[in-house]
N, C-alpha and C positions, 0 to 999 in steps of 0.2 A: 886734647888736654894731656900735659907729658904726667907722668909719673910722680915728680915733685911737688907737683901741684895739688894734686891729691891726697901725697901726704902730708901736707900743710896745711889742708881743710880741716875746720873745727871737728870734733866728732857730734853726734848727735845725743842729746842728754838722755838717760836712761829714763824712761817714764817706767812707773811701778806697773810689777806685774800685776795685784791684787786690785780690781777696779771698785770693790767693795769700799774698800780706805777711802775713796772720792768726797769728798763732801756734798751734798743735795742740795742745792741753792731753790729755792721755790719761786717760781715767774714771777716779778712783783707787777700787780696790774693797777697801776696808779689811776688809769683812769674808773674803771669800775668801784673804787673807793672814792672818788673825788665824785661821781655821782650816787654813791648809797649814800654820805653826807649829805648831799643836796638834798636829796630829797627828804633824807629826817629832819632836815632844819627847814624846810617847805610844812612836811607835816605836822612838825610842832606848833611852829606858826598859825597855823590852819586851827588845830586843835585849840591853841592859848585863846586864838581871837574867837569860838566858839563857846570856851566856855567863859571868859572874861565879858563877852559883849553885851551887856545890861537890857537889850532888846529883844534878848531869847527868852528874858522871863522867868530862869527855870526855878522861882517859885513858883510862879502860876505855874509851870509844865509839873511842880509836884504837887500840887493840889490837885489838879484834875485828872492824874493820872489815873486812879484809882476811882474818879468817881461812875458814878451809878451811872449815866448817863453812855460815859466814854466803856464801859466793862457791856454794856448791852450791846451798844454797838458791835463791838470785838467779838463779843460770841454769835451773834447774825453775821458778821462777815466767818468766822471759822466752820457756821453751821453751814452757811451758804456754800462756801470752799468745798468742803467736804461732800456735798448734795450733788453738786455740780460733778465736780470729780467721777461719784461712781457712777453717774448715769451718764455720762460722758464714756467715757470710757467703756462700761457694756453697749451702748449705742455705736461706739469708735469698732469695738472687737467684732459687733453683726458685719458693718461696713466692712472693715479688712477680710474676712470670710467671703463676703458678695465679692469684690474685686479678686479675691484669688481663686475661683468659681471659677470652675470650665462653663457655665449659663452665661453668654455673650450678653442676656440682657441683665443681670443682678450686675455684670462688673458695667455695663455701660448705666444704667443708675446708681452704683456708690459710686463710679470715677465722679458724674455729674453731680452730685451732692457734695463731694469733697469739691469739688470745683467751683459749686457752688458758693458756700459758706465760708471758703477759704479767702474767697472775692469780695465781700461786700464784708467791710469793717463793723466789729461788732458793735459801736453807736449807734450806727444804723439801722444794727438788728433791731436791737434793743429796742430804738425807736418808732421801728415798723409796730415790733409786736404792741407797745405801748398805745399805737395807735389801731390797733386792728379793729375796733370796733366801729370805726368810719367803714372800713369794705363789710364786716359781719356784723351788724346790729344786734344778733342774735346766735346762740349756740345750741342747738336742741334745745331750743324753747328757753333760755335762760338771757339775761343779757349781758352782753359781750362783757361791759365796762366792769358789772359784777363778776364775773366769774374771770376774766384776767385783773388779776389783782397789781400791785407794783410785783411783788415780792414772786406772784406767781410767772411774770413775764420776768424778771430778773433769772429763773430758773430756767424756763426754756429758752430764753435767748441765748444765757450763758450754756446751757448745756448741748443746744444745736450748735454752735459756735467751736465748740471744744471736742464734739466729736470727730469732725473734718480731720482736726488735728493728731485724734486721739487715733483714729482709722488709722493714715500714713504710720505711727509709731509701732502702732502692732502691726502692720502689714510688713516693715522692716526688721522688725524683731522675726518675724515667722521665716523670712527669707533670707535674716542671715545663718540659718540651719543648716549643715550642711544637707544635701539630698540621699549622700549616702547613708546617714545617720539613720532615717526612714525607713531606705530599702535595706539596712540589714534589721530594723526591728520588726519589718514584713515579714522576711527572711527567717525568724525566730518564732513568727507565728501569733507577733503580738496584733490586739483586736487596734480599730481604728482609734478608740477611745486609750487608750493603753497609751497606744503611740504617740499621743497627743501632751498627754498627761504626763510620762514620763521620761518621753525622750524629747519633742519638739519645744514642749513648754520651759523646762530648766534651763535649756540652752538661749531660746529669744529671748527668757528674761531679762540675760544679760545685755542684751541690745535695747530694752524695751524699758529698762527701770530708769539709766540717765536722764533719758530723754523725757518719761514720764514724770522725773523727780523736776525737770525743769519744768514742766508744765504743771505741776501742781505748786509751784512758788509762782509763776505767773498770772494761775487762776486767784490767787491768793489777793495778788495784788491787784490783777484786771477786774477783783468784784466791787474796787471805789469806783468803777464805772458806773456804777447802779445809782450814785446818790444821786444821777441826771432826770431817774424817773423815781426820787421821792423815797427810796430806800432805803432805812436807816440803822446802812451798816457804819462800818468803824469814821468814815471820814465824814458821811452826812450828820455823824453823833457831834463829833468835833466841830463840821459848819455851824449847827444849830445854837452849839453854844456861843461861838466868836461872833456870831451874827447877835447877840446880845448881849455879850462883856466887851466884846471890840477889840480883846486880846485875837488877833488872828493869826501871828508868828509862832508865841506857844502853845497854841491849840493844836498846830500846825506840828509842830513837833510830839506834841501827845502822840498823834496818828502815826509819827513817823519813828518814834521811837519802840512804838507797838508793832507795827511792821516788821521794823528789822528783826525785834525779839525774836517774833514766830517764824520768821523766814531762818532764822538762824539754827531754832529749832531742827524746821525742818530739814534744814542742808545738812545738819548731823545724822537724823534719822535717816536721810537718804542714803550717806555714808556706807554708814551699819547694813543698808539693804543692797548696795552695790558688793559691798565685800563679802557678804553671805553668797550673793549668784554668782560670785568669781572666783569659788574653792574651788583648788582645783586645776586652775588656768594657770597659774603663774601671775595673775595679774591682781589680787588679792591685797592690798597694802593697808 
């Protein structure tokens, strides 16, 4: 290319030094707006026809809410929850100990108990124990049918059931420890109990509380299993009554709006217990 030619080329426009002056244009993301739309005109819909649809009753769901009947129930399922829970869990915490046992045989019967329990659906359970007194007629001289009660089989089923569960949760929480963390509180001279206490235990909680916050809203809700043998927690409160006004939608919703309450509860409480084990981490929110 000669020389002429060159200087006859346009020049190149001065773009600014100062790249600050630029204006920020923000990515417009048309489709992620075109589906958060969707879906609040899906959920309003959802909502309008919930509360607009004259089948839900929720007069009757205000009337009964409160009554005597459906408040009994609710505090036998929250007593129940709560029973369950901690002997579950001390039952879960023996088992995790036996499995992390240098005793080949304490971990080969808690591995088989969790294996156990974790296999046969808890209807089942339930239903075995309910019937136990076809295999035992009698219990140190008493009989069976008397001394397993609904309410008393509602507790050991539920609570054989949850410890399977409750074992794996601490048994993970202990093991995501680091090892080192041990051998320098060995190192320092701390007793077994010490080491346990102050260094092993803080740290697995934080492994141990999500998981256990999940399983205490599930026990929550797995105790309307019981109303199968007669138990009259929150949902059997609710059958008894539809099965004699023949409102069965809003009863239905009594139960379920009792639920969410206390699950909602709890998922706050849980919150509050996760961010207290997580000072410290970075992971505190």
């Amino acid at each position: 290319m000669s020389s002429d030619t060159l200087a006859k080329a346009p020049a190149a426009p001065d773009l600014p030094r100062d790249t600050d002056t630029l204006p920020i244009v923000p990515r417009r993301r048309f489709g992620q707006w075109a589906a958060a739309v969707a879906v609040l005109v899906l959920l309003a819909l959802a909502v309008n026809s919930v509360l607009r649809n004259e089948a839900f009753r929720w007069d009757v769901v205000a009337d009964y809410f409160t009554s005597d009947a459906v408040l009994r129930g609710l505090w036998l399922t929250l007593w129940l929850t709560a029973v369950v829970m901690a002997l579950g869990f001390a039952l879960g915490t023996l088992l995790a100990a036996a499995r992390l046992s240098a005793n080949p045989v304490l971990r080969s019967v808690a591995w088989g108990y969790v294996w156990l329990f974790r296999s046969i659906p808890i209807l089942v359970q339930l239903l075995l124990w309910f019937n136990i007194g076809a295999l035992y007629p009698q219990v140190f001289g008493v009989r069976t049918v008397d001394l397993f009660t609904p309410i008393v089989v509602a507790i050991i089923g539920l609570t054989l059931h949850e410890a399977a569960y409750a074992a794996e949760v601490v048994r993970g929480g202990i093991l995501s420890v680091d090892r080192g963390q041990i051998e320098a509180a060995q190192a320092l001279g701390l007793s077994r109990w010490r080491r346990w206490w102050r260094i092993v235990l803080p740290q697995a909680m934080r492994a141990i509380v999500p998981p256990a916050g999940n399983m205490l809203i599930g026990t929550l809700k797995g105790t309307s299993i019981v109303s199968v043998i007669a138990v009259q927690d929150l949902l059997f409160s609710v059958q008894l009554v539809y099965h004699r006004t023949y409102q069965v939608i809003p009863l239905l919703m009594v139960a379920t709006v009792w639920y969410t309450l206390v699950t909602s509860v709890l998922s706050v409480g849980q919150y509050y217990v996760e961010r207290h084990y997580a000072r410290g981490t970075g992971t505190a929110r």
